[in-house]
C-alpha positions as CSV (number, residue, x, y, z in Angstrom):
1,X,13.0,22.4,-10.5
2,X,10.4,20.2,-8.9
3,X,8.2,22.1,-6.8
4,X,4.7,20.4,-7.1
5,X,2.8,20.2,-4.0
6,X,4.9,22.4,-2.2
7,X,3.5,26.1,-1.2
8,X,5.9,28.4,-2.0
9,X,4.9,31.9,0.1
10,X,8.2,33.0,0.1
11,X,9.1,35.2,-3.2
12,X,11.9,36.0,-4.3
13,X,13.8,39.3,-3.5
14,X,15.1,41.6,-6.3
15,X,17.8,43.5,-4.8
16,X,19.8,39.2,-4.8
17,X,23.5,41.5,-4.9
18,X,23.1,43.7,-2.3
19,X,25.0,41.0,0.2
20,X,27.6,40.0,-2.3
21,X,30.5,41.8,-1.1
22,X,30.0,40.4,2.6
23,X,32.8,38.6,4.0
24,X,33.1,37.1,7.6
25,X,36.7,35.9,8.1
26,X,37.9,32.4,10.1
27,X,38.6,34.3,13.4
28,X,34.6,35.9,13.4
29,X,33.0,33.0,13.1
30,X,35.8,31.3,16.1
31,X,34.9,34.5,17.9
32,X,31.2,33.8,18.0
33,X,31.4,30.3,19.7
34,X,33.7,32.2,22.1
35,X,31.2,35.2,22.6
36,X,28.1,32.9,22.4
37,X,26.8,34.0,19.6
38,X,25.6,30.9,17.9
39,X,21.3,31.5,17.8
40,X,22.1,29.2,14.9
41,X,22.7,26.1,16.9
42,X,19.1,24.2,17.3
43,X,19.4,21.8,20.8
44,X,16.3,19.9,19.7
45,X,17.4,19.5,16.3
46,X,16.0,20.5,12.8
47,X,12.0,19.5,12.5
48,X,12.1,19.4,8.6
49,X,15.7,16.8,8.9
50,X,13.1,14.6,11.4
51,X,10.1,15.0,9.0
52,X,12.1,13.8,6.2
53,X,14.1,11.6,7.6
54,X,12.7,8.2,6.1
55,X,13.3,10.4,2.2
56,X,16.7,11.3,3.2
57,X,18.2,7.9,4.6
58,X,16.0,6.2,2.1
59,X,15.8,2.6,3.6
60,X,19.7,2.3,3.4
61,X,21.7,1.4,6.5
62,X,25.5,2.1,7.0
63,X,25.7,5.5,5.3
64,X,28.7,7.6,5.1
65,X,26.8,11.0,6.3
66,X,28.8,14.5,5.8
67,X,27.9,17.5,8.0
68,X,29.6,21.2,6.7
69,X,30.3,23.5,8.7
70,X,28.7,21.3,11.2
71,X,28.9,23.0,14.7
72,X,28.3,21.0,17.5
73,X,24.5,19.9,15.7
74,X,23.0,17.2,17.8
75,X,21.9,15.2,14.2
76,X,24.9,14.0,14.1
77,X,24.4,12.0,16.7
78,X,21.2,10.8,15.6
79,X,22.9,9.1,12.3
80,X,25.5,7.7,14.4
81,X,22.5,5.9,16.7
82,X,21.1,4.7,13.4
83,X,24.5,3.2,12.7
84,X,25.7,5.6,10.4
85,X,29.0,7.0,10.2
86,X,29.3,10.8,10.4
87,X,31.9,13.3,9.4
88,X,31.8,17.2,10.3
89,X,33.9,19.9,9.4
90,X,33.9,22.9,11.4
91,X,36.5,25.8,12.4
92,X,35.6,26.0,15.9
93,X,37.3,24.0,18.2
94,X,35.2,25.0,21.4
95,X,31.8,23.8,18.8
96,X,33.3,20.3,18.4
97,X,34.3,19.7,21.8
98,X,31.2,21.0,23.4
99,X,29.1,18.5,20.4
100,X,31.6,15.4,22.5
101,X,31.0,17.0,26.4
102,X,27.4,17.7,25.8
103,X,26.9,14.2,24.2
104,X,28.9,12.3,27.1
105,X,31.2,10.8,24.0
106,X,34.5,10.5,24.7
107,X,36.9,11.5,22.4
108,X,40.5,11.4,20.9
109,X,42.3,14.5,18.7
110,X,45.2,14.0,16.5
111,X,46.6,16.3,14.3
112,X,45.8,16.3,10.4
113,X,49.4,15.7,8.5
114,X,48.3,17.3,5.3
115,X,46.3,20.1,6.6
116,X,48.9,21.9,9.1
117,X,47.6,23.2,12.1
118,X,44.5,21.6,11.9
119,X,43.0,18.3,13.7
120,X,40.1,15.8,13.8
121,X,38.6,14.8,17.1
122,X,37.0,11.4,16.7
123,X,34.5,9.4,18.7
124,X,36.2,6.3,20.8
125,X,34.1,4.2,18.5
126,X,34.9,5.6,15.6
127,X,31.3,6.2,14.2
128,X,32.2,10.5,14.3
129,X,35.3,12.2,12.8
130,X,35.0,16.2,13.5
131,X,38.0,17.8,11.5
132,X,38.4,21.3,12.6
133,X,39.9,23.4,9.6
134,X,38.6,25.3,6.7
135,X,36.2,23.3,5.1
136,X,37.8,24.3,1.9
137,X,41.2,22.5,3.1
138,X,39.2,19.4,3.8
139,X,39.8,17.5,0.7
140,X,43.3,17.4,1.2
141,X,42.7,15.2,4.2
142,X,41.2,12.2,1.8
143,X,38.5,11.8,3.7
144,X,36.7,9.8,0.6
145,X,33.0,10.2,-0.3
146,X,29.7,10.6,1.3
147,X,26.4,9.3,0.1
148,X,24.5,11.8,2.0
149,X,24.7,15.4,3.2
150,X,22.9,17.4,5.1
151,X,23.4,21.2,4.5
152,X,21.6,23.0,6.9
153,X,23.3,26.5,8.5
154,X,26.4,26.1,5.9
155,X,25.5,27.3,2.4
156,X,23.9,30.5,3.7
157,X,26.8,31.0,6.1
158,X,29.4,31.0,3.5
159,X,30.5,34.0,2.1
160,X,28.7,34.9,-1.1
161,X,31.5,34.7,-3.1
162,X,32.4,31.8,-2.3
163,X,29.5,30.1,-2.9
164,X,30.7,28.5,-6.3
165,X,33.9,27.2,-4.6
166,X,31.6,25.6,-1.8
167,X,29.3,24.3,-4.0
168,X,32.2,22.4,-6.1
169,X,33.8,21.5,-3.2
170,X,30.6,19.8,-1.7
171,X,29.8,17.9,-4.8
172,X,33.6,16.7,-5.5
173,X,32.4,14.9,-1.9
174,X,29.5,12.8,-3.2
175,X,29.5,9.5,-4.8
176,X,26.9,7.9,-7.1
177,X,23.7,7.9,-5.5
178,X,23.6,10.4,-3.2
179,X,21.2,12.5,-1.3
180,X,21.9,16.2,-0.5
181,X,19.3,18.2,2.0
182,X,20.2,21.7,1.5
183,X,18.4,24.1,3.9
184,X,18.6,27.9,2.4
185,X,16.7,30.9,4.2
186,X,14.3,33.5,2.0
187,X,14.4,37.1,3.7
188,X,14.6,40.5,2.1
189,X,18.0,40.9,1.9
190,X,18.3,44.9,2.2
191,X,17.5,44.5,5.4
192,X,20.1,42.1,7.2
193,X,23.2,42.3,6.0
194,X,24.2,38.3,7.0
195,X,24.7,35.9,8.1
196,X,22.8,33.9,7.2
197,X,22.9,35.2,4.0
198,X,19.5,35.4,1.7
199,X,19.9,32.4,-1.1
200,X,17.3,32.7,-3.6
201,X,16.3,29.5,-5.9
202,X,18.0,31.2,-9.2
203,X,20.9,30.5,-7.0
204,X,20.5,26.8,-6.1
205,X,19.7,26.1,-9.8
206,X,23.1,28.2,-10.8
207,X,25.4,26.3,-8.3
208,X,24.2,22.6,-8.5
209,X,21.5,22.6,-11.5
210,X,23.8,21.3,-14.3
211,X,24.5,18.2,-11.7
212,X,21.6,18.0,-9.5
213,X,18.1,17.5,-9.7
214,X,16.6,19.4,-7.6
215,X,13.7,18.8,-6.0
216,X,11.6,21.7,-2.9
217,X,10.3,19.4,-0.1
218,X,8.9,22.0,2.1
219,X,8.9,25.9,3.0
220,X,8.5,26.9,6.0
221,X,8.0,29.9,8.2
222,X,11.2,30.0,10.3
223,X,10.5,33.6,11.9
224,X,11.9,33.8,15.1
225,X,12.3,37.0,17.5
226,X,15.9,37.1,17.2
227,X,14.9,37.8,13.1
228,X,12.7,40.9,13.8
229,X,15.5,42.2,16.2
230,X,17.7,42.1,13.2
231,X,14.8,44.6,11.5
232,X,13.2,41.3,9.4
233,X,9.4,41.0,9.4
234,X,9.6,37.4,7.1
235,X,11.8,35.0,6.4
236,X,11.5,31.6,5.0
237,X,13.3,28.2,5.2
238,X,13.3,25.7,2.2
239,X,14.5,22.2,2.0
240,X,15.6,20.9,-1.0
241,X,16.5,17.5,-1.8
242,X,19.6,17.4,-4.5
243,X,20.3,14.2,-6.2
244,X,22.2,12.7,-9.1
245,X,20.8,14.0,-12.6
């Protein structure tokens, strides 16, 4: 891994198993946009996405850009303003229409044949397709392949053991070329049980090293107050910039 010019205060934590048995089903996660626990959700958007954004987009134009577990995160409609076309997948319902209400989009929903139950909301220009399912179903929906993502709030929301599955999944969705921002959080991990779940850079390399090369853009200190309510006197945010080896 590339780290050179970038400070790296955050170290990483021993104790990297303690949060590998934590699970947070489907209906917790729904039941957080319902109870309005979603601290996650950034209005302004992510400073490190705008600081980057020339490396990320990378003077290309008419990008496919994928969002997991996207949330109603207001980048998305930054791409689609740049003339980008966007696809989210996210299990909330109430996150995906509030991202259309609270953009003044208007929107259709149609149901998604091969993934029953679930649907995709789309913008009534088309730019932004939101499918709401489990973002493990989402392949089945051929939605084809994206030359960037940008992974911020969904690799350290997944359950730890599912990481490998996610990480597969996510690189099943790129095509040649591609740029990945992944976002990952560095706090000591006996002391918050997760989500967001501590990621430590042994753990990057393990899931996308023999594919990626992986470079550290910048770390940050991403303290906030809701952290030291959860007991956490540090934490850290990295970006990384994955591409094709």
């Amino acid at each position: 891994m590339d780290n050179a010019g970038t400070p790296l205060e955050a170290k990483e934590y021993a104790d990297t198993e303690v949060q590998k048995n934590q699970v947070l089903t489907l209906e917790e996660w729904q039941e957080r946009w319902v109870s309005r626990k979603i601290g996650f959700h950034q209005e302004e958007g992510h400073q490190l996405l705008k600081k980057h954004l020339d490396t990320f987009l990378n003077s290309k134009s008419k990008l496919r850009v994928f969002f997991p577990l996207c949330g109603k995160a207001v980048e998305m409609r930054w791409f689609a303003d740049l003339g980008h076309s966007v696809v989210g997948v996210e299990i909330s319902e109430l996150g995906i229409q509030e991202f259309f209400t609270e953009q003044n989009l208007s929107y259709s929903e149609e149901p998604i044949p091969e993934i029953p139950g679930a649907k995709v909301f789309k913008s009534s220009s088309g730019i932004i397709s939101l499918y709401c399912c489990n973002i493990f179903d989402l392949p089945r929906a051929n939605i084809g392949k994206f030359d960037r993502i940008w992974d911020r709030g969904a690799l350290v929301a997944v359950n730890p053991c599912e990481r490998q599955r996610y990480a597969d999944t996510m690189l099943s969705l790129t095509r040649k070329g591609f740029r990945y921002f992944l976002c990952i959080l560095s706090y000591d991990p006996t002391k918050h049980s997760g989500p967001p779940f501590y990621v430590p850079d042994s753990e990057v390399k393990r899931l996308f090293g023999t594919v990626c090369d992986m470079r550290c853009l910048e770390n940050v200190d991403a303290l906030e107050d809701r952290h030291r309510s959860w007991g956490i006197d540090s934490m850290f945010e990295k970006l990384y910039l994955l591409t094709e080896k």
